[in-house]
C-alpha positions as CSV (number, residue, x, y, z in Angstrom):
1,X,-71.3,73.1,-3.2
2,X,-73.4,72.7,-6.5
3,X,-73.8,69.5,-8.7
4,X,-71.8,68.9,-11.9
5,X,-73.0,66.7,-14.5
6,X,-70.6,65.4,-17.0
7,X,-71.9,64.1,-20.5
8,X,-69.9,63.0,-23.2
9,X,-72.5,64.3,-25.6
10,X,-76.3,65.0,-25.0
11,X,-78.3,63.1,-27.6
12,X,-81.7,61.8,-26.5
13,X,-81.5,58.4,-28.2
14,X,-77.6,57.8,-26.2
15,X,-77.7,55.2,-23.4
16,X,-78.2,56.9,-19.8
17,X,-78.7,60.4,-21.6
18,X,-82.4,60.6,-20.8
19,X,-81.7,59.1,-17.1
20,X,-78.9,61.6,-16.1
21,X,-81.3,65.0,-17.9
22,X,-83.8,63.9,-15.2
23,X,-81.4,64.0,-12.3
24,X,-79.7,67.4,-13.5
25,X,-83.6,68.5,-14.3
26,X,-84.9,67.2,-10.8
27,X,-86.9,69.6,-8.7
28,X,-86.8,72.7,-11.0
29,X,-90.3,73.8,-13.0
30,X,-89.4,73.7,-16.3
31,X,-92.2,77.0,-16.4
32,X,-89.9,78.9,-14.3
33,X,-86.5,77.1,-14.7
34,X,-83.5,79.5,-16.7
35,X,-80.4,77.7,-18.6
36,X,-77.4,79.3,-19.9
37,X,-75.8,78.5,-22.7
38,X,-71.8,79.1,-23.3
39,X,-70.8,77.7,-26.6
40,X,-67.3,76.5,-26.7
41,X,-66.6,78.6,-30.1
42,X,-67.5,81.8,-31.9
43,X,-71.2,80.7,-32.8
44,X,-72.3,84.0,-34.4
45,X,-75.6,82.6,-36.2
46,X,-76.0,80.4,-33.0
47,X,-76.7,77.1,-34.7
48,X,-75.4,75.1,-31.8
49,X,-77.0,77.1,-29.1
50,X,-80.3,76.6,-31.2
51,X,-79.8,72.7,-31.4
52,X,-79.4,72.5,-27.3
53,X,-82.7,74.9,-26.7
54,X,-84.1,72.1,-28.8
55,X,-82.9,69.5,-26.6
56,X,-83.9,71.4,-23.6
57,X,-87.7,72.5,-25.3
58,X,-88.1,68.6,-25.0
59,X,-88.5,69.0,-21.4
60,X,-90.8,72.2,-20.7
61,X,-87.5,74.2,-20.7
62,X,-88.3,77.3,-22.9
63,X,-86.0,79.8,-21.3
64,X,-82.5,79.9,-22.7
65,X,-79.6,82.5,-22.3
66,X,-76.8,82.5,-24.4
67,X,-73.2,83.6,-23.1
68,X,-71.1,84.1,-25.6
69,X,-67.1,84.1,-25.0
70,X,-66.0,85.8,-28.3
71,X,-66.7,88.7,-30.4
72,X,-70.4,89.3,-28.7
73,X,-69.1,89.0,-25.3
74,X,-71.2,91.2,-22.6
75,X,-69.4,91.9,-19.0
76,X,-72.6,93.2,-18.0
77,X,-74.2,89.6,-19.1
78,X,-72.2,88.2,-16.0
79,X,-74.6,89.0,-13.3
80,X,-78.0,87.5,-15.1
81,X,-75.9,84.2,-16.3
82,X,-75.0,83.7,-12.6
83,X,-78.7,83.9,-11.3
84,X,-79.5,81.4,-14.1
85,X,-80.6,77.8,-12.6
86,X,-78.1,75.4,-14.7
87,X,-75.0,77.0,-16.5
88,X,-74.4,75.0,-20.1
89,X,-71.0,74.4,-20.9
90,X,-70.8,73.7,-24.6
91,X,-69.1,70.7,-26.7
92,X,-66.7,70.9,-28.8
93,X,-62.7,71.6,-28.3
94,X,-61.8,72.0,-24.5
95,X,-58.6,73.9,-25.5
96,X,-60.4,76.8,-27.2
97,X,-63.0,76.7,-24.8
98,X,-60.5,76.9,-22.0
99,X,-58.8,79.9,-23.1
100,X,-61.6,82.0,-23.7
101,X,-63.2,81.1,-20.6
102,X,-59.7,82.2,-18.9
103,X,-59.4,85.5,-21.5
104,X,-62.8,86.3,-19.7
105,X,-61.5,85.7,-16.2
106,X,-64.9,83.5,-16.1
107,X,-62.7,81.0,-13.5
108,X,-63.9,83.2,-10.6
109,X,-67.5,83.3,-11.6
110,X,-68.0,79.5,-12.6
111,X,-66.2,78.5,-9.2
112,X,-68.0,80.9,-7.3
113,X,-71.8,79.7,-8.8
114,X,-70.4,76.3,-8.0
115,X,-69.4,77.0,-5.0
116,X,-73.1,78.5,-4.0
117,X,-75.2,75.9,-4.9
118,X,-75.1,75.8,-8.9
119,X,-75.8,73.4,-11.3
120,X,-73.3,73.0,-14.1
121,X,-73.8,70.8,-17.2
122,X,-70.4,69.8,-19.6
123,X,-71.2,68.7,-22.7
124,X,-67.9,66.7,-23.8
125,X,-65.3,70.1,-24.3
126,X,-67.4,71.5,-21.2
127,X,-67.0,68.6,-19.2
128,X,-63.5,68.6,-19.5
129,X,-63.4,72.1,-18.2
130,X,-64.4,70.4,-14.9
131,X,-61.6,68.6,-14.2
132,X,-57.8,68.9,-13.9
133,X,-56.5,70.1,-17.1
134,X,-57.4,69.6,-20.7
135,X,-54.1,66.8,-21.1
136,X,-56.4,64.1,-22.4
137,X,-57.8,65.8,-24.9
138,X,-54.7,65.7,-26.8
139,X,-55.4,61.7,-27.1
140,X,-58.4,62.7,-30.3
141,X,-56.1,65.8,-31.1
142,X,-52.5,66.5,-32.7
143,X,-50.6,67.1,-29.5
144,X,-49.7,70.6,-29.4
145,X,-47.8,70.3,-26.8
146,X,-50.8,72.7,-24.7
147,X,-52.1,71.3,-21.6
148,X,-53.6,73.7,-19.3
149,X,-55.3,73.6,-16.1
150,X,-58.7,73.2,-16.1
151,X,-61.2,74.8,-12.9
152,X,-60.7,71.7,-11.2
153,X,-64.0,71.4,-10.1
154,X,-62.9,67.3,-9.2
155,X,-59.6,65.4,-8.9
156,X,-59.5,64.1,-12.0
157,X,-59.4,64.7,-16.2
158,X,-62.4,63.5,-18.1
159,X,-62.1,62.0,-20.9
160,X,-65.3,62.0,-23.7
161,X,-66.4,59.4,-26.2
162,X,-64.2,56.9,-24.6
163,X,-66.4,54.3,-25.7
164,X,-66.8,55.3,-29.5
Protein backbone atom coordinates (compact mmCIF):
# COMPACT_ATOMS: atom_id res chain seq x y z
CA UNK A 1 0.00 0.00 0.00
CA UNK A 2 1.23 3.67 -0.75
CA UNK A 3 1.16 6.72 1.58
CA UNK A 4 -1.54 9.38 1.35
CA UNK A 5 -1.03 12.75 2.60
CA UNK A 6 -3.94 14.93 3.18
CA UNK A 7 -3.54 18.86 3.34
CA UNK A 8 -6.12 21.29 3.64
CA UNK A 9 -4.08 23.67 1.62
CA UNK A 10 -0.25 23.76 0.83
CA UNK A 11 1.04 27.13 1.73
CA UNK A 12 4.53 27.35 3.09
CA UNK A 13 3.94 29.88 5.85
CA UNK A 14 0.61 27.33 7.26
CA UNK A 15 1.31 25.57 10.56
CA UNK A 16 2.67 21.80 10.05
CA UNK A 17 2.76 22.51 6.12
CA UNK A 18 6.63 22.53 5.91
CA UNK A 19 6.75 19.48 8.45
CA UNK A 20 4.28 17.14 6.57
CA UNK A 21 6.28 18.27 2.71
CA UNK A 22 9.31 16.74 4.35
CA UNK A 23 7.63 13.42 5.29
CA UNK A 24 5.74 13.18 1.79
CA UNK A 25 9.33 14.37 0.26
CA UNK A 26 11.46 11.84 2.50
CA UNK A 27 13.91 9.64 0.68
CA UNK A 28 13.23 10.75 -2.93
CA UNK A 29 16.23 13.06 -4.81
CA UNK A 30 14.51 16.01 -5.64
CA UNK A 31 17.33 15.71 -8.98
CA UNK A 32 15.53 12.62 -10.03
CA UNK A 33 12.13 12.75 -8.20
CA UNK A 34 8.80 13.30 -10.89
CA UNK A 35 5.34 14.90 -9.58
CA UNK A 36 2.15 14.89 -11.25
CA UNK A 37 -0.13 17.43 -11.27
CA UNK A 38 -4.14 16.88 -11.75
CA UNK A 39 -5.88 20.08 -11.40
CA UNK A 40 -9.28 19.82 -10.03
CA UNK A 41 -10.74 22.16 -12.99
CA UNK A 42 -10.25 23.06 -16.69
CA UNK A 43 -6.87 24.98 -16.11
CA UNK A 44 -6.19 25.75 -19.79
CA UNK A 45 -3.44 28.60 -19.23
CA UNK A 46 -2.26 26.42 -16.22
CA UNK A 47 -2.00 29.11 -13.63
CA UNK A 48 -2.61 26.72 -10.77
CA UNK A 49 -0.43 24.04 -11.90
CA UNK A 50 2.30 26.86 -12.26
CA UNK A 51 1.73 28.07 -8.63
CA UNK A 52 2.31 24.26 -7.12
CA UNK A 53 5.61 23.74 -9.47
CA UNK A 54 6.49 26.87 -7.52
CA UNK A 55 5.80 25.29 -4.34
CA UNK A 56 7.53 22.16 -5.27
CA UNK A 57 10.79 24.26 -7.07
CA UNK A 58 11.18 25.30 -3.34
CA UNK A 59 12.49 21.98 -2.60
CA UNK A 60 14.89 20.81 -5.57
CA UNK A 61 11.75 19.44 -7.27
CA UNK A 62 12.02 20.71 -10.91
CA UNK A 63 10.20 17.96 -12.74
CA UNK A 64 6.48 18.47 -12.99
CA UNK A 65 3.70 16.62 -15.16
CA UNK A 66 0.57 17.98 -15.68
CA UNK A 67 -2.62 15.64 -16.10
CA UNK A 68 -5.24 17.30 -17.22
CA UNK A 69 -9.05 15.90 -16.74
CA UNK A 70 -10.84 18.18 -19.28
CA UNK A 71 -10.63 19.36 -22.78
CA UNK A 72 -6.59 18.43 -23.04
CA UNK A 73 -7.14 15.09 -21.68
CA UNK A 74 -4.45 12.41 -23.09
CA UNK A 75 -5.30 8.39 -22.54
CA UNK A 76 -1.97 7.82 -23.65
CA UNK A 77 -0.64 10.28 -20.63
CA UNK A 78 -1.92 7.39 -18.29
CA UNK A 79 1.03 5.20 -18.41
CA UNK A 80 3.88 8.12 -17.73
CA UNK A 81 1.55 9.69 -14.79
CA UNK A 82 1.53 6.31 -13.14
CA UNK A 83 5.41 5.78 -13.19
CA UNK A 84 5.58 9.37 -11.70
CA UNK A 85 6.88 9.37 -7.87
CA UNK A 86 3.95 11.43 -6.10
CA UNK A 87 0.58 11.97 -7.98
CA UNK A 88 -0.94 15.73 -7.10
CA UNK A 89 -4.36 15.90 -6.53
CA UNK A 90 -5.48 19.43 -7.00
CA UNK A 91 -7.62 21.96 -4.65
CA UNK A 92 -10.42 23.32 -5.36
CA UNK A 93 -14.22 21.76 -5.59
CA UNK A 94 -14.20 17.92 -4.80
CA UNK A 95 -17.48 17.50 -6.71
CA UNK A 96 -16.18 18.59 -10.10
CA UNK A 97 -13.08 17.02 -9.47
CA UNK A 98 -14.79 13.81 -8.60
CA UNK A 99 -16.74 13.48 -11.68
CA UNK A 100 -14.10 14.05 -14.08
CA UNK A 101 -11.85 11.83 -12.32
CA UNK A 102 -14.82 9.12 -12.63
CA UNK A 103 -15.67 10.45 -16.61
CA UNK A 104 -12.01 9.33 -17.02
CA UNK A 105 -12.43 5.97 -15.27
CA UNK A 106 -9.12 7.32 -13.39
CA UNK A 107 -10.70 5.18 -10.06
CA UNK A 108 -8.80 2.08 -11.36
CA UNK A 109 -5.56 3.78 -12.03
CA UNK A 110 -5.28 6.01 -8.71
CA UNK A 111 -6.33 2.71 -6.68
CA UNK A 112 -4.05 0.69 -8.53
CA UNK A 113 -0.76 3.26 -8.02
CA UNK A 114 -1.92 3.27 -4.49
CA UNK A 115 -2.20 0.08 -4.13
CA UNK A 116 1.60 -0.58 -5.53
CA UNK A 117 3.41 1.58 -3.48
CA UNK A 118 2.36 5.28 -4.49
CA UNK A 119 2.45 8.42 -3.03
CA UNK A 120 -0.57 10.56 -3.35
CA UNK A 121 -0.86 14.15 -2.19
CA UNK A 122 -4.71 15.95 -1.77
CA UNK A 123 -4.72 19.36 -1.69
CA UNK A 124 -8.16 20.22 0.07
CA UNK A 125 -10.78 19.07 -3.15
CA UNK A 126 -7.96 16.26 -3.64
CA UNK A 127 -7.92 15.23 -0.24
CA UNK A 128 -11.44 14.67 -0.17
CA UNK A 129 -11.16 12.43 -3.05
CA UNK A 130 -9.42 10.06 -0.49
CA UNK A 131 -12.04 9.35 1.53
CA UNK A 132 -15.68 8.11 1.64
CA UNK A 133 -17.68 10.45 -0.41
CA UNK A 134 -17.62 14.10 -1.05
CA UNK A 135 -20.89 14.58 1.69
CA UNK A 136 -19.04 17.13 3.69
CA UNK A 137 -18.25 19.26 1.28
CA UNK A 138 -21.68 20.35 1.00
CA UNK A 139 -21.10 22.04 4.62
CA UNK A 140 -18.93 25.31 2.58
CA UNK A 141 -21.31 24.62 -0.49
CA UNK A 142 -25.21 25.09 -1.48
CA UNK A 143 -26.25 21.49 -0.91
CA UNK A 144 -27.16 20.09 -4.20
CA UNK A 145 -28.40 17.42 -3.03
CA UNK A 146 -24.98 15.39 -4.86
CA UNK A 147 -22.95 13.29 -2.65
CA UNK A 148 -20.95 10.75 -4.34
CA UNK A 149 -18.50 8.14 -3.40
CA UNK A 150 -15.28 9.07 -3.23
CA UNK A 151 -12.07 6.19 -3.91
CA UNK A 152 -12.22 5.44 -0.47
CA UNK A 153 -8.69 5.29 0.00
CA UNK A 154 -9.68 5.46 4.23
CA UNK A 155 -12.74 4.99 6.33
CA UNK A 156 -13.62 8.26 6.58
CA UNK A 157 -14.66 11.87 4.81
CA UNK A 158 -12.20 14.71 5.19
CA UNK A 159 -13.17 17.72 5.77
CA UNK A 160 -10.75 21.00 4.76
CA UNK A 161 -10.25 24.35 6.47
CA UNK A 162 -12.04 23.11 9.44
CA UNK A 163 -10.19 25.43 11.41
CA UNK A 164 -10.71 28.69 9.32
Amino acid sequence: MGKLFFYSDQIAETPGNRWLDERLLEGLDPETAKIAYIPSTEDKEQKYYTLKAEYYRGYGIRNMMFFDLYSEFDLGKIEELLQCDIIHLSAGNPIELRQALRRRGMDKHLKAYFNQGGLLVGVSAGAVQFGKSTKLFQLYADDSGETMEALRFVDFEFLPHYNR
